[in-house]
C-alpha positions, -999 to 999 in steps of 0.1 A, spaced: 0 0 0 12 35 -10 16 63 17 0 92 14 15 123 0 16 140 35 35 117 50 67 129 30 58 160 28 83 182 54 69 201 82 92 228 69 70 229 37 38 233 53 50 252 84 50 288 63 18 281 49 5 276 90 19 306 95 4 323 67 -32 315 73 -29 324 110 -15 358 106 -36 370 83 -61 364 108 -41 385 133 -26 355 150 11 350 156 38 325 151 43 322 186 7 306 191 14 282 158 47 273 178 24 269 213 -2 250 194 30 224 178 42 221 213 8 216 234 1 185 204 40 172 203 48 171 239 84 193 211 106 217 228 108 249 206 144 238 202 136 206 190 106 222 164 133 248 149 157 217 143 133 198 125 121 227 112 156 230 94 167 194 89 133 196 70 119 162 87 88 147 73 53 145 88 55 109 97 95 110 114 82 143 134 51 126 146 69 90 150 93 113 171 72 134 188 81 133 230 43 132 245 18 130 221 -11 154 246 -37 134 263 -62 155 254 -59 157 218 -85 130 213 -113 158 225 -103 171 189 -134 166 171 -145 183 139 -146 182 101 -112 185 81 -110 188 46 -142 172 44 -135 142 67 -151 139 105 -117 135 129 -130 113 152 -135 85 120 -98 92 110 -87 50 114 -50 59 101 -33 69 133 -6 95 115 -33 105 96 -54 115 123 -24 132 142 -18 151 116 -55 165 106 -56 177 142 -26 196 136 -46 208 106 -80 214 130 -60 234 155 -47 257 127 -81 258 118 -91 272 151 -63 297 156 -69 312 125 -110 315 135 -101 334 161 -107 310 192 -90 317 222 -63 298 231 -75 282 263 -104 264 241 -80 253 212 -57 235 235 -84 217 255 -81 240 289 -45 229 293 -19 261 284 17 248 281 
């Protein structure tokens, strides 16, 4: 079976396009960073390297320190697809990278986007 795209894509790659959608919203690279490291369990030292050794999706998530508790109470639809039904498990960690974006950029506040628990 062939992986999908994402999986190779780098976080490097898609990290500018976060960053994009979130300030044009009036949101800041320092909440995309908080939202990496409240999912990841990452340092911000470790997100710049891999950031710059331009790591793929599924190393960073295979390598991610403490994947949050409280990311499963990360419901929602994502390009077009209901979160909770995700079956692939690096699929699903990866569209609630994508729903958090999502929620930054809406505008919510920061305590609901990472579940009550601010890093």
């Amino acid at each position: 079976m062939k992986k999908h795209r994402i999986y190779t894509m780098t976080v490097a790659s898609v990290y500018p396009l976060y960053l994009t959608k979130v300030e044009k919203k009036g949101r800041t690279k320092e909440e995309v960073d908080q939202v990496f490291r409240w999912l990841t369990g990452y340092t911000q030292e470790a997100i710049d390297q891999h950031l710059v050794a331009e790591t793929n999706f599924e190393y960073f998530f295979a390598q991610a320190p403490k994947l949050n508790a409280n990311r499963s109470l990360i419901k929602g639809v994502i390009c077009g697809v209901r979160i909770e039904e995700i079956e692939e498990p690096l699929m699903r960690e990866v569209r609630y990278l994508d729903k958090l974006i999502d929620e930054l950029a809406k505008g919510k506040k920061m305590e609901k986007i990472l579940r009550s628990s601010i890093d």
